[in-house]
HTML snippet that shows the backbone in 3Dmol.js (N, CA, C, O; Angstrom):
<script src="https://3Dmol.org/build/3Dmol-min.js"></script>
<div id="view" style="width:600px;height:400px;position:relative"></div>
<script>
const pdb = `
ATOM      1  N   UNK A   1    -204.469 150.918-146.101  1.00  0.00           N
ATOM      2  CA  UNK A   1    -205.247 150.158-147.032  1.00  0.00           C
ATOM      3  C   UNK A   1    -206.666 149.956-146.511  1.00  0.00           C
ATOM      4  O   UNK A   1    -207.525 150.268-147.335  1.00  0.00           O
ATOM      5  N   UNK A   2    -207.129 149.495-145.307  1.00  0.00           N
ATOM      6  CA  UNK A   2    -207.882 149.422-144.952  1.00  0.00           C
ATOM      7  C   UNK A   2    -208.813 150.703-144.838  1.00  0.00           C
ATOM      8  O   UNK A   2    -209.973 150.388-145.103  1.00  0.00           O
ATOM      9  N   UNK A   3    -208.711 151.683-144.611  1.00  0.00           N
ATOM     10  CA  UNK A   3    -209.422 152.817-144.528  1.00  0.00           C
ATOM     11  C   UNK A   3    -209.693 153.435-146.242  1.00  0.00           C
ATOM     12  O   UNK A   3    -210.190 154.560-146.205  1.00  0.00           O
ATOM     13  N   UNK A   4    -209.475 152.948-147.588  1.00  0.00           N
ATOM     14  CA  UNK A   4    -209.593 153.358-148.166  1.00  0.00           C
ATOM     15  C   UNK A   4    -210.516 152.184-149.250  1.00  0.00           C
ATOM     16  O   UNK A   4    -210.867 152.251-150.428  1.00  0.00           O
ATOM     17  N   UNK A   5    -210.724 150.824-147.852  1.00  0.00           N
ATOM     18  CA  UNK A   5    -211.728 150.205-148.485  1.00  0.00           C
ATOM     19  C   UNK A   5    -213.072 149.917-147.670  1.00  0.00           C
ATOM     20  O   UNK A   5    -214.009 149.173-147.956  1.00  0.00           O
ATOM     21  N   UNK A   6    -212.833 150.882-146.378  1.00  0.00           N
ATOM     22  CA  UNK A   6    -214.083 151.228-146.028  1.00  0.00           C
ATOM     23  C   UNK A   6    -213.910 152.255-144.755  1.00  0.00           C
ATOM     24  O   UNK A   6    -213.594 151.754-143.676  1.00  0.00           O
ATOM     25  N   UNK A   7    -214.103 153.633-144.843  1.00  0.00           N
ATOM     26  CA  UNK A   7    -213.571 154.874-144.758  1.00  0.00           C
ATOM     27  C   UNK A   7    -214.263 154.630-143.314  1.00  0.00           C
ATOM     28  O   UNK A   7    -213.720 155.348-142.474  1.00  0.00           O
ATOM     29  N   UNK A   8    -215.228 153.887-142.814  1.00  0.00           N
ATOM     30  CA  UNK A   8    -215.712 154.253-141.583  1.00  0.00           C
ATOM     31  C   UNK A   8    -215.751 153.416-140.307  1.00  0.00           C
ATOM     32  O   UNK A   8    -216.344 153.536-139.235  1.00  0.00           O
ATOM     33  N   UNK A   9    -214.473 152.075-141.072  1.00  0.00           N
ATOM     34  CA  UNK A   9    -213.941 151.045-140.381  1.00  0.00           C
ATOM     35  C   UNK A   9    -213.494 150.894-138.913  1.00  0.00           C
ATOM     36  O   UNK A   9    -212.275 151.034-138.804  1.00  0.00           O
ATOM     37  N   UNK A  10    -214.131 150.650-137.762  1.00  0.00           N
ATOM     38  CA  UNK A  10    -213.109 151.108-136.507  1.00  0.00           C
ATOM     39  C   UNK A  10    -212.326 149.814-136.268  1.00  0.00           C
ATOM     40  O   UNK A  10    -211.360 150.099-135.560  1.00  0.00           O
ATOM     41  N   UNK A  11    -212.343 148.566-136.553  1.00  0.00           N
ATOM     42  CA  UNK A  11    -211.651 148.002-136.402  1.00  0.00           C
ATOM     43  C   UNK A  11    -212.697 147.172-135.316  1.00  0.00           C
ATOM     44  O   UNK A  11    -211.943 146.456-134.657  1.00  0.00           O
ATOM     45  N   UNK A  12    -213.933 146.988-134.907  1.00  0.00           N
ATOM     46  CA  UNK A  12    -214.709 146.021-134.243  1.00  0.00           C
ATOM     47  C   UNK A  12    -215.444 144.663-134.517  1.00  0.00           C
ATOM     48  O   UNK A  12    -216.033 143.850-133.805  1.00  0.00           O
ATOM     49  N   UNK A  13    -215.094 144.788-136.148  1.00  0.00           N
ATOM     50  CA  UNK A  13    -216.010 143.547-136.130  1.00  0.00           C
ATOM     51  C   UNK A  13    -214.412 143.175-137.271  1.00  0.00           C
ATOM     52  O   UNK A  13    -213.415 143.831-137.574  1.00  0.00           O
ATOM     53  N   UNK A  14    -214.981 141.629-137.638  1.00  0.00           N
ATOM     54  CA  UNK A  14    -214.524 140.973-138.863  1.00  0.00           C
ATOM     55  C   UNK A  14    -214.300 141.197-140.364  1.00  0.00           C
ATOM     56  O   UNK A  14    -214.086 140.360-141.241  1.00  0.00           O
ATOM     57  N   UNK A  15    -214.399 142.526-140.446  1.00  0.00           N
ATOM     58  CA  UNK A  15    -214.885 142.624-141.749  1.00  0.00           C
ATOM     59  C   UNK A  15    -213.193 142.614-142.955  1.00  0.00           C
ATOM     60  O   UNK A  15    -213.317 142.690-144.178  1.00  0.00           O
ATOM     61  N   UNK A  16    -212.311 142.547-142.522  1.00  0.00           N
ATOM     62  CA  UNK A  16    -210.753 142.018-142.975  1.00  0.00           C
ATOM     63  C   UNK A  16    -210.318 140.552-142.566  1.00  0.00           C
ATOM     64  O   UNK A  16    -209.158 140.181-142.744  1.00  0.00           O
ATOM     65  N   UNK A  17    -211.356 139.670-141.970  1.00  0.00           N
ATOM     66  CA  UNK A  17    -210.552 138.649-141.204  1.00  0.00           C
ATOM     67  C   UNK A  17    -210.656 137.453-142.768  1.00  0.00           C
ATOM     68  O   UNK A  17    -211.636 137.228-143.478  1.00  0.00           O
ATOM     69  N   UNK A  18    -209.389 136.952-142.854  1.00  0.00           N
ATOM     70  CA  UNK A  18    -209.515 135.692-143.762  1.00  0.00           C
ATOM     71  C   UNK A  18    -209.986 134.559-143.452  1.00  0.00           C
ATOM     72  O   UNK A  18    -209.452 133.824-142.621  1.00  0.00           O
ATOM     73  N   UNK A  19    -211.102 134.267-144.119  1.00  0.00           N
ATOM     74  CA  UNK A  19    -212.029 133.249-143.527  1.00  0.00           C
ATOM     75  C   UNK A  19    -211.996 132.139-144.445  1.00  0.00           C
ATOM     76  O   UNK A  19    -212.420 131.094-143.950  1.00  0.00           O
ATOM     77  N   UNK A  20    -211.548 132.058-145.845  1.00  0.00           N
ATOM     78  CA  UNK A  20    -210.605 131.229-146.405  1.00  0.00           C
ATOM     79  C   UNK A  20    -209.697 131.266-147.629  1.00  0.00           C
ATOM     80  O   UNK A  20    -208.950 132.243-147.685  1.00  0.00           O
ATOM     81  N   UNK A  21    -209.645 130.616-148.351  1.00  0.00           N
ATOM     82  CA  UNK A  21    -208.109 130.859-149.336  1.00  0.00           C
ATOM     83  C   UNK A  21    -208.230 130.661-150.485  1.00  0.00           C
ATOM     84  O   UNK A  21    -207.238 130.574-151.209  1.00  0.00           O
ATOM     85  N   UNK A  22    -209.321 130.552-150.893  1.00  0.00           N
ATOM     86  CA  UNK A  22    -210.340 130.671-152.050  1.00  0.00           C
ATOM     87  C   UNK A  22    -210.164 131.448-153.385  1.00  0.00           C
ATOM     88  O   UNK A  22    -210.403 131.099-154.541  1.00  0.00           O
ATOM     89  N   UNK A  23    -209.545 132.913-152.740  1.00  0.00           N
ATOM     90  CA  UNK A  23    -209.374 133.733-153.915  1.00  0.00           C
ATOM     91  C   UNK A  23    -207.994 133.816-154.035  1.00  0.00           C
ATOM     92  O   UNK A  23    -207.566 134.956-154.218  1.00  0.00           O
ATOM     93  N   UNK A  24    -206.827 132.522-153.957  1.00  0.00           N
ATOM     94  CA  UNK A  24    -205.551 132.720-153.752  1.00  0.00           C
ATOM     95  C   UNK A  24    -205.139 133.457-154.810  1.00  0.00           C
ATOM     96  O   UNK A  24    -204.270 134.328-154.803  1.00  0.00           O
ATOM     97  N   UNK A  25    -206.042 132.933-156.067  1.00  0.00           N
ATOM     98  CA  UNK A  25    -205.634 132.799-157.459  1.00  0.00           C
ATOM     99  C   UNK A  25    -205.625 134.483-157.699  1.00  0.00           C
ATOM    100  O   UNK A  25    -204.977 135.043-158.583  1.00  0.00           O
ATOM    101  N   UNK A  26    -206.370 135.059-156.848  1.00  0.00           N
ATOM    102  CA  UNK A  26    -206.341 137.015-157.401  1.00  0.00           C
ATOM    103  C   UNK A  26    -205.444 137.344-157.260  1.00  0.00           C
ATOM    104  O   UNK A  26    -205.088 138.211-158.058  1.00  0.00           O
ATOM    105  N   UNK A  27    -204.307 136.863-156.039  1.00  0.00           N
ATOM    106  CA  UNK A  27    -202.960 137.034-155.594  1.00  0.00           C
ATOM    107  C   UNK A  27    -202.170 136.420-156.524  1.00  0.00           C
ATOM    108  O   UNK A  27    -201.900 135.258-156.218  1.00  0.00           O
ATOM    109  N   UNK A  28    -201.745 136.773-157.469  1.00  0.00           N
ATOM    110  CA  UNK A  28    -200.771 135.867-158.274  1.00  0.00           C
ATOM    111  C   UNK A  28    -199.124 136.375-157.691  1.00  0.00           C
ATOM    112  O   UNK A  28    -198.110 135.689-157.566  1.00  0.00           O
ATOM    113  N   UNK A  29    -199.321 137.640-157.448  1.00  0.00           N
ATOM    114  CA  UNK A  29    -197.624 137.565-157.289  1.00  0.00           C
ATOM    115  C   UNK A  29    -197.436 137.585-155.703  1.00  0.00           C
ATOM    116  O   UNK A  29    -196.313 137.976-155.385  1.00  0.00           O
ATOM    117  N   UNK A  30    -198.233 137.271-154.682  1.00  0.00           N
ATOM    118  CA  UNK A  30    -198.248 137.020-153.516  1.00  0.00           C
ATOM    119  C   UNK A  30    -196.947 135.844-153.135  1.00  0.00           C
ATOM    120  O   UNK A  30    -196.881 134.782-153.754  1.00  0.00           O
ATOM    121  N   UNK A  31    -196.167 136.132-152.275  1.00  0.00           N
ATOM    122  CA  UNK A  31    -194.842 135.188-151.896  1.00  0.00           C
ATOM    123  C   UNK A  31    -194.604 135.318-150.363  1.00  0.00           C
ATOM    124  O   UNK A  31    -193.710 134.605-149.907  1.00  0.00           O
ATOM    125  N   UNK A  32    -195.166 135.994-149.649  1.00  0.00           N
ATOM    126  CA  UNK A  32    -195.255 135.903-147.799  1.00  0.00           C
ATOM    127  C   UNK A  32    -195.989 136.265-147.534  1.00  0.00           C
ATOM    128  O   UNK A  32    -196.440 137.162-148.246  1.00  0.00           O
ATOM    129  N   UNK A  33    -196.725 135.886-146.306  1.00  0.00           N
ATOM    130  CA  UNK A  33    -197.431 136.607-145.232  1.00  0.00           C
ATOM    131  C   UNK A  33    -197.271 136.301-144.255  1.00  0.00           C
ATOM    132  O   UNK A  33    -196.996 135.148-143.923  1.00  0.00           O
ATOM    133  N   UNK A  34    -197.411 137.356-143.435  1.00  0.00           N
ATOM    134  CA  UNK A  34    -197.062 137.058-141.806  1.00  0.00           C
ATOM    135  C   UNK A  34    -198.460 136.983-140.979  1.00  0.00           C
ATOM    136  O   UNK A  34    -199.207 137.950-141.120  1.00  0.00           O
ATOM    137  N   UNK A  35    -198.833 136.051-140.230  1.00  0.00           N
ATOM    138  CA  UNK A  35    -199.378 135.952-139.405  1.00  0.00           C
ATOM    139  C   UNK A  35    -200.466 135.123-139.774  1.00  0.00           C
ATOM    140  O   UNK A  35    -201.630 135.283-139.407  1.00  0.00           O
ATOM    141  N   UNK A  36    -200.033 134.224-140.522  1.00  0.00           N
ATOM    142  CA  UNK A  36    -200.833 133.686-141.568  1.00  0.00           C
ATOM    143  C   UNK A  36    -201.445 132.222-140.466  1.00  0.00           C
ATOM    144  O   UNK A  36    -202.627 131.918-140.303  1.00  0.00           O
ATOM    145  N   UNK A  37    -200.410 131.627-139.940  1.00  0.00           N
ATOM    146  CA  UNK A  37    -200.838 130.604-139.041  1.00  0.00           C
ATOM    147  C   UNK A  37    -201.867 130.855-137.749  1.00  0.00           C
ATOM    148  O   UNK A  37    -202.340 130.040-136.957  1.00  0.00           O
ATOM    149  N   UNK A  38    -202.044 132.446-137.857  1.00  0.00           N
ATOM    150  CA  UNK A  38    -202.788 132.278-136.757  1.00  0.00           C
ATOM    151  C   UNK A  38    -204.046 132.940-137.481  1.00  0.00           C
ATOM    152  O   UNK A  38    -204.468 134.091-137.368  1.00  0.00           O
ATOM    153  N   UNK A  39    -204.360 132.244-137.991  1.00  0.00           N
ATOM    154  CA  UNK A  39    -205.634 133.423-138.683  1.00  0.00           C
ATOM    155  C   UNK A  39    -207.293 132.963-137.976  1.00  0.00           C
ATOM    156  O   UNK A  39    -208.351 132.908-138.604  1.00  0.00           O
ATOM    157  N   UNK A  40    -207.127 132.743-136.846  1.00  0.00           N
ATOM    158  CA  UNK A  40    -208.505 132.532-135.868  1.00  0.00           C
ATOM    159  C   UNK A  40    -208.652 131.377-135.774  1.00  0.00           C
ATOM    160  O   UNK A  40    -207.956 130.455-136.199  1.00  0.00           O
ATOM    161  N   UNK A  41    -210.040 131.379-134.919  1.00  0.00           N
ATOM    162  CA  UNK A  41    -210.610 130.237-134.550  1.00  0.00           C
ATOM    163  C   UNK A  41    -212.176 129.888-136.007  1.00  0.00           C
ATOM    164  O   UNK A  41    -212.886 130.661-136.650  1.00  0.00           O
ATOM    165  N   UNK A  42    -212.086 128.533-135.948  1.00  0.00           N
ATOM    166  CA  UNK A  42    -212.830 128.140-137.316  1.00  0.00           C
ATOM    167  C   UNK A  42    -212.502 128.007-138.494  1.00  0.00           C
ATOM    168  O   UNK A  42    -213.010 127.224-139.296  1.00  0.00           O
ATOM    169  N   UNK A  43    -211.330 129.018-138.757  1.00  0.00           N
ATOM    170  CA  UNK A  43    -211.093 128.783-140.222  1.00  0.00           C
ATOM    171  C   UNK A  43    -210.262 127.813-140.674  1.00  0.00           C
ATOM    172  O   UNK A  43    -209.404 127.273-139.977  1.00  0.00           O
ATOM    173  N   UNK A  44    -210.586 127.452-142.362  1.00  0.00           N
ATOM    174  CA  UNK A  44    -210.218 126.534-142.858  1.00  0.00           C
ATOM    175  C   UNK A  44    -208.927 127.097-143.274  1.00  0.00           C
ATOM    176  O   UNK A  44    -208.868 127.997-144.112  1.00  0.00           O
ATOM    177  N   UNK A  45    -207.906 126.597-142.719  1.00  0.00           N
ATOM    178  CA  UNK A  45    -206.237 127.467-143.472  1.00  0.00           C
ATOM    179  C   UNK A  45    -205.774 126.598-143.212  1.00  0.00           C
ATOM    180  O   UNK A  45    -205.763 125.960-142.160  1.00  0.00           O
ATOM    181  N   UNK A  46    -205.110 126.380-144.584  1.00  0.00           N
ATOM    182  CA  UNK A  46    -204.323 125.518-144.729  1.00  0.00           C
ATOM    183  C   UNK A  46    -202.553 125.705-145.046  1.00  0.00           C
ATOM    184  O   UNK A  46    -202.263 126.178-146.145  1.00  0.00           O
ATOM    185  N   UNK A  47    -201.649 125.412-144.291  1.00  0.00           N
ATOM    186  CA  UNK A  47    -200.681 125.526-144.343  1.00  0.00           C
ATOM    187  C   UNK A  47    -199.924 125.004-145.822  1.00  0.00           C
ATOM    188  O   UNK A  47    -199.136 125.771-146.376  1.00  0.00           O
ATOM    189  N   UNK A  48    -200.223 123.652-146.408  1.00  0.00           N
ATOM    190  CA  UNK A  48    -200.280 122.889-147.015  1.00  0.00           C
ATOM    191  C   UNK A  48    -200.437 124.037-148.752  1.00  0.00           C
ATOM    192  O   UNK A  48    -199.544 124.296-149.558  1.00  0.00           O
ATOM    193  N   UNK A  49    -201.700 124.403-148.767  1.00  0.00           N
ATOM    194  CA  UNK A  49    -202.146 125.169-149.695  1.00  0.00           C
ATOM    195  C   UNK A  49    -200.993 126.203-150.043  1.00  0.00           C
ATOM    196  O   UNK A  49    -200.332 126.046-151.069  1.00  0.00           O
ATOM    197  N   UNK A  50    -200.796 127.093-149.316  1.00  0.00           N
ATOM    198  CA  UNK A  50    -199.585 128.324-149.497  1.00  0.00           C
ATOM    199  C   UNK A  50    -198.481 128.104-149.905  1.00  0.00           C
ATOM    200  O   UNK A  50    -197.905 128.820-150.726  1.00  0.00           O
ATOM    201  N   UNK A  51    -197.901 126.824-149.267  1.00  0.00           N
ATOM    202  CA  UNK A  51    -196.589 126.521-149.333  1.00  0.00           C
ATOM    203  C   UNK A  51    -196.275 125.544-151.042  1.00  0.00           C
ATOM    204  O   UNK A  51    -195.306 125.302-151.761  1.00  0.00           O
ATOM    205  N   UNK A  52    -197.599 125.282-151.035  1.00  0.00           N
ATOM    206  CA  UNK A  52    -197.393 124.448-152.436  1.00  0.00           C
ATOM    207  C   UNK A  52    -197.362 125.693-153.724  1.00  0.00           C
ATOM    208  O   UNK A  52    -196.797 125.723-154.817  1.00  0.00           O
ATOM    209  N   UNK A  53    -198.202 126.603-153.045  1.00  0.00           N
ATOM    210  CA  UNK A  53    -197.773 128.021-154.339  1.00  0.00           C
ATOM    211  C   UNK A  53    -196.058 128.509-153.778  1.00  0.00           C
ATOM    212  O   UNK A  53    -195.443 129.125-154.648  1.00  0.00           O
ATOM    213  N   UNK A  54    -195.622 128.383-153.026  1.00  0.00           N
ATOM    214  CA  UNK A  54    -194.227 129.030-153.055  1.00  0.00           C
ATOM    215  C   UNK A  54    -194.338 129.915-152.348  1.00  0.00           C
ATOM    216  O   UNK A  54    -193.297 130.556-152.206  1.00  0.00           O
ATOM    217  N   UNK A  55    -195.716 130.478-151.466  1.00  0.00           N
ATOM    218  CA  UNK A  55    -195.452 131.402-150.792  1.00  0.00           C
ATOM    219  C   UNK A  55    -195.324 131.090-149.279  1.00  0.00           C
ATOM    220  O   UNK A  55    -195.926 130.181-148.707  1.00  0.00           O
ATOM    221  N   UNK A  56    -194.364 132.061-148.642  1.00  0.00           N
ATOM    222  CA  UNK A  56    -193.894 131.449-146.935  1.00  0.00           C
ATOM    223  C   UNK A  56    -195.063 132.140-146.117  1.00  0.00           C
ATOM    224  O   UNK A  56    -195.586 133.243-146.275  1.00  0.00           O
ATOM    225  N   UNK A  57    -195.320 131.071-145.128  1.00  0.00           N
ATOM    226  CA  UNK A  57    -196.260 131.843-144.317  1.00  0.00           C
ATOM    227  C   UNK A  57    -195.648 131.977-143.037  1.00  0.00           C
ATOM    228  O   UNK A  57    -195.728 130.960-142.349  1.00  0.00           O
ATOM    229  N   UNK A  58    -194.985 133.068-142.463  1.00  0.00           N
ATOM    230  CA  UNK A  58    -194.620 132.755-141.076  1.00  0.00           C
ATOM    231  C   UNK A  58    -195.506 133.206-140.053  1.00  0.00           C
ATOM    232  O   UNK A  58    -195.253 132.974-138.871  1.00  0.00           O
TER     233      UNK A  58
END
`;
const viewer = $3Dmol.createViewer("view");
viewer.addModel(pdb, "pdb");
viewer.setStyle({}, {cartoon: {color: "spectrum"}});
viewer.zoomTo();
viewer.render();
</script>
């Protein structure tokens, strides 16, 4: 997925990192993600938010 939304991606900077949860609503049929609790240092993530849509974050 990633290479076909920016073909020349090496994987050095931020440019996939979730920085917040804003566009949950584009995800409508979204129901897990993994690695969701650790999504860096700074960001606003809220555990609270996900779980009230029904989706598990482990």
């Amino acid at each position: 997925m990633y290479y076909e939304c920016s073909p020349v991606w090496d994987g050095e900077d931020d440019l996939f990192d979730v920085c917040s949860l804003d566009d949950l609503d584009l995800l409508p049929n979204l129901r897990r993600t993994v690695g969701a609790r650790n999504c860096g240092l700074g960001v606003p993530f809220k555990a609270e938010i996900l779980e009230a849509r029904g989706i598990i974050a482990d």
